[in-house]
C-alpha positions in Angstrom: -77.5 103.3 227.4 -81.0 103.1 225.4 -83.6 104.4 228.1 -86.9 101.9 228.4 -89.9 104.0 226.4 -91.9 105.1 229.6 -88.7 106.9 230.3 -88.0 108.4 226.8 -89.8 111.6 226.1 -89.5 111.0 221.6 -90.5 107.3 222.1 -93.5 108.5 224.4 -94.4 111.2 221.3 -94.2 108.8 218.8 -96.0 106.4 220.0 -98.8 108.9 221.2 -98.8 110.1 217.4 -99.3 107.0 216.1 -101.9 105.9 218.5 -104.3 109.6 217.9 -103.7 108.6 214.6 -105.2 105.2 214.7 -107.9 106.9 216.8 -108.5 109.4 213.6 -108.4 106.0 211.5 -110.8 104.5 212.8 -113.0 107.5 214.1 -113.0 108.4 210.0 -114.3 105.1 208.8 -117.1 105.4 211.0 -117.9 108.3 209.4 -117.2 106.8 206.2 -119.8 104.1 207.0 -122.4 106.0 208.3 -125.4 105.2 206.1 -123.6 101.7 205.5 -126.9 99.0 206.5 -125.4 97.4 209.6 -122.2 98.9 210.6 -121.3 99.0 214.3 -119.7 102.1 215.0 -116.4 101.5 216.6 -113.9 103.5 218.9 -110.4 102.5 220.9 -109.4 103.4 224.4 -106.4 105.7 223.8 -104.9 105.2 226.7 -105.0 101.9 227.0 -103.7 101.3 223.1 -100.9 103.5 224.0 -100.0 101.7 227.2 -99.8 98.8 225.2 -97.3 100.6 222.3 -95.5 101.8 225.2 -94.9 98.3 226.4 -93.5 97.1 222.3 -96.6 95.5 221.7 -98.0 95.3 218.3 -101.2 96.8 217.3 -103.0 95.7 214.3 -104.1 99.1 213.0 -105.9 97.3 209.8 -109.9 97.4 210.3 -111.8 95.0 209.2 -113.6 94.8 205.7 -117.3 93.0 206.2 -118.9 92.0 203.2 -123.1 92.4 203.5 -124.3 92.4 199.9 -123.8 89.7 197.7 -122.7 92.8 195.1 -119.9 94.0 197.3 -116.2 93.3 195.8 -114.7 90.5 197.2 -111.5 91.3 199.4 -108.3 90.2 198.7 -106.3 88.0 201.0 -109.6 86.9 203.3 -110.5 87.9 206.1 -108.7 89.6 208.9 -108.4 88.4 212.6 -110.1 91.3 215.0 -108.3 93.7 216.9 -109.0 93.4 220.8 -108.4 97.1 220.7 -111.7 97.9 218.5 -114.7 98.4 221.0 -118.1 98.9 220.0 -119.8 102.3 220.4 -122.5 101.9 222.7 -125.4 103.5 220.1 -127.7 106.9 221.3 -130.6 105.9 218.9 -129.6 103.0 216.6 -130.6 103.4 212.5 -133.5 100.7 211.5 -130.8 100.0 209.1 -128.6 98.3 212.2 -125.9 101.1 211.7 -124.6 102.7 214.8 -123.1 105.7 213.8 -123.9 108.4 215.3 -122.8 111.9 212.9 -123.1 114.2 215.3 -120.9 112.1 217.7 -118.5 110.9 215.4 -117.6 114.3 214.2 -116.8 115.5 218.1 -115.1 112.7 218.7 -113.3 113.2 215.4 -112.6 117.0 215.9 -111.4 116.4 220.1 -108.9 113.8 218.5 -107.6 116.0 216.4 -107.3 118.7 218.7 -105.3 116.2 221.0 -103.4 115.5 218.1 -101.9 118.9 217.4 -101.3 119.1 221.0 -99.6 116.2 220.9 -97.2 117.5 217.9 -96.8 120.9 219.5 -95.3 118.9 222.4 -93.1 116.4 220.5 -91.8 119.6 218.5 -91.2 121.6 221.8 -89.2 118.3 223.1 -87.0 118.2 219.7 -86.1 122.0 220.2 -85.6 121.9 223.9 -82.7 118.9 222.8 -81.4 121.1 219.8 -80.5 123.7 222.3 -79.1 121.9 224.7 -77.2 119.9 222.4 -75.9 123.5 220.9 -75.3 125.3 224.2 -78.0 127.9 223.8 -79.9 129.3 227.1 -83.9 127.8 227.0 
């Protein structure tokens, strides 16, 4: 019997790995971007993205490619439709350029997820050990 994925403690870990790391994704291209003339900073609710991996839905975790100079490389296959998941950051102080990012910001934000991210391995490793000794016989 294959347990639904709110019920399976591997499936839950996966897909909270994959989710913190298309949190990191996107938190590094705003980093990427920030002295980029009009970027909007952007950010995704994890809990909400992983509620919605839980559930088997697909996420598009490819971000967007804008083209605002004329002397920017053209992209290959067009454009991509937007993810629903992507939300604006809601800008401190915003450049006079029109970019959003916020360093300082970005870089918490950046460093929490990652934090959460180990966590999140430690507990996905501590779940695969606690099964290896069961399945083995050996006292917890």
């Amino acid at each position: 019997m294959k347990l639904s994925p709110q019920y399976d403690t591997l499936a839950f870990h996966e897909q909270s790995l994959l989710t913190r790391a298309y949190r990191q994704e996107v938190l590094g291209s705003n980093l990427a971007n920030a002295d980029t003339p009009n970027y909007k900073a952007r950010d995704v609710q994890f809990a909400d993205v992983l509620q919605q991996r839980l559930q088997g839905l697909e996420i598009n975790s490819r971000l967007t490619v804008s083209r605002t100079s004329s002397s920017h490389f053209e992209t290959q296959g067009g454009a991509e439709f937007e993810n629903p998941n992507l939300l604006y950051r809601r800008p401190i102080q915003p450049a006079l350029d029109g970019n959003t990012v916020d360093a300082d910001v970005e870089r918490t934000h950046f460093a929490q997820n990652a934090m959460m991210m180990q966590a999140a391995i430690e507990f996905f490793s501590g779940s695969i050990k606690s099964r290896l000794q069961a399945i083995s016989g050996q006292p917890g």
